[in-house]
N, C-alpha and C positions, 0 to 999 in steps of 0.2 A: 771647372771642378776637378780637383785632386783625388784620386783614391790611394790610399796607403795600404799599400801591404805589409802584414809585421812582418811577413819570412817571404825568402828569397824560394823556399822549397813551394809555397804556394803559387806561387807567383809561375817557375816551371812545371807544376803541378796544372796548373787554369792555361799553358801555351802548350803542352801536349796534349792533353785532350781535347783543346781546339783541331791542334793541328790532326789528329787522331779521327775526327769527327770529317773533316773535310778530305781528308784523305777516302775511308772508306764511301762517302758521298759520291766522289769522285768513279769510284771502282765502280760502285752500284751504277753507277748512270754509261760510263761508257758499257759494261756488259751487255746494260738492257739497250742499249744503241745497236749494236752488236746481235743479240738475238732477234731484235724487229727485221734487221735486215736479210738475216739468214732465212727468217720465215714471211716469205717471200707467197703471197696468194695469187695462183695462177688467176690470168684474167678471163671474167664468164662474161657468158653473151651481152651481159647487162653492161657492164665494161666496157665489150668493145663497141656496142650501140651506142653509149657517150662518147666515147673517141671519135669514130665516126663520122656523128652528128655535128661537133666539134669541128670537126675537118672539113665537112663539106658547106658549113655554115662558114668557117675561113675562107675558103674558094669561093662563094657565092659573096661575100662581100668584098673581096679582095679583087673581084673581076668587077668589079665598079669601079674601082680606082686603079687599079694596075692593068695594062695592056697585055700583057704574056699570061695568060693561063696558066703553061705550063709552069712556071716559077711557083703560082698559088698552089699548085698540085705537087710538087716536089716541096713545100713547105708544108704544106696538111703532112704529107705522108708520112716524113720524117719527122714531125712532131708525133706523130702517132707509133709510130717503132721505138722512137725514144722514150718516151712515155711506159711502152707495154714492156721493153727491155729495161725500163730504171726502179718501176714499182711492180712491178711482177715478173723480173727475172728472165722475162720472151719467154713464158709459160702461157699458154692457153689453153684454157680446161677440153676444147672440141678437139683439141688433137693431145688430147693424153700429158704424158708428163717430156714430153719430146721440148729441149731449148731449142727456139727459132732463133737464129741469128737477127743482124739488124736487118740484113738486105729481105733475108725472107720475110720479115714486120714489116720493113718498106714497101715489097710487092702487095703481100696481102692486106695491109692498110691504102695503098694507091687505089686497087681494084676497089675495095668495098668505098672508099670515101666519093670514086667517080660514080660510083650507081645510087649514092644517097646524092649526089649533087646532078645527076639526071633527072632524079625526081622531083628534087624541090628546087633546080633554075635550069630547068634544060638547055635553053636557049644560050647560054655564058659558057657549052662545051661546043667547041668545034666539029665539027661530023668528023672528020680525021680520028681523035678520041672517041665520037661516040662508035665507029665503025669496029674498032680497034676494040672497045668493051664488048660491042654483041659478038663480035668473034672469040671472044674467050669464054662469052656465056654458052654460046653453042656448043664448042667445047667441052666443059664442062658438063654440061647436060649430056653429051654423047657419052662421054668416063660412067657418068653414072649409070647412064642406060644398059652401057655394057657388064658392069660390076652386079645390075639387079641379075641381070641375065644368066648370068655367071652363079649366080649362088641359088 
């Protein structure tokens, strides 16, 4: 099928405001690209409990099939930093508006994903790791015993 146009001016008239129309289309879409990213939602506890869960459910199957632990553990973790630094910036709501770098996501996703995979396959962590965890909870209990103390 043919369409004829009688003027040459309609004809530029109907490819400019195409091109007109896709242009600002264009604007509008990268901006709002552009603002989702900038507003960036620190992650809450609900978040990191899926991560987690996530990670330790990875290691508890991934220690059926793979022999090194440690590999499944260094994969949870930094899937979980990657994750908390790509859609929330390495903001976490329990520590304020502070960026965690990756390494510090890394730790604190390692720690919490071996105590969700203590609980639900204990047996698939090494006493070497589990010794290693209860000495950091001890720790940490003792920080905070001191800090109630303190105030």
């Amino acid at each position: 099928m043919f369409i004829n146009f009688y003027s040459k001016r309609k004809l530029k008239l109907l490819i400019t405001s195409l091109i007109l129309t896709f242009s600002f289309f264009e604007i509008y879409t990268i901006n709002k690209r552009i603002k989702a990213e900038t507003h960036l939602i620190a992650a809450s506890k609900k978040d990191l409990l899926l991560y987690q869960q996530m990670g330790a459910s990875y290691v508890c199957s991934a220690s059926k099939v793979e022999a090194d632990i440690n590999k499944s553990i260094f994969s949870a973790g930094s899937t979980f930093a990657n994750v908390i630094f790509q859609r929330h910036g390495g903001v976490i709501k329990q520590f304020g508006d502070q960026k965690l770098n990756l390494e510090q996501l890394y730790n604190q996703g390692t720690f919490q994903i071996i105590g969700s995979v203590l609980k639900i396959c204990p047996e698939k962590i090494p006493n070497q790791i589990k010794n290693e965890y209860e000495k950091r909870i001890n720790e940490i209990s003792k920080d905070i015993k001191k800090k109630n103390l303190n105030n």
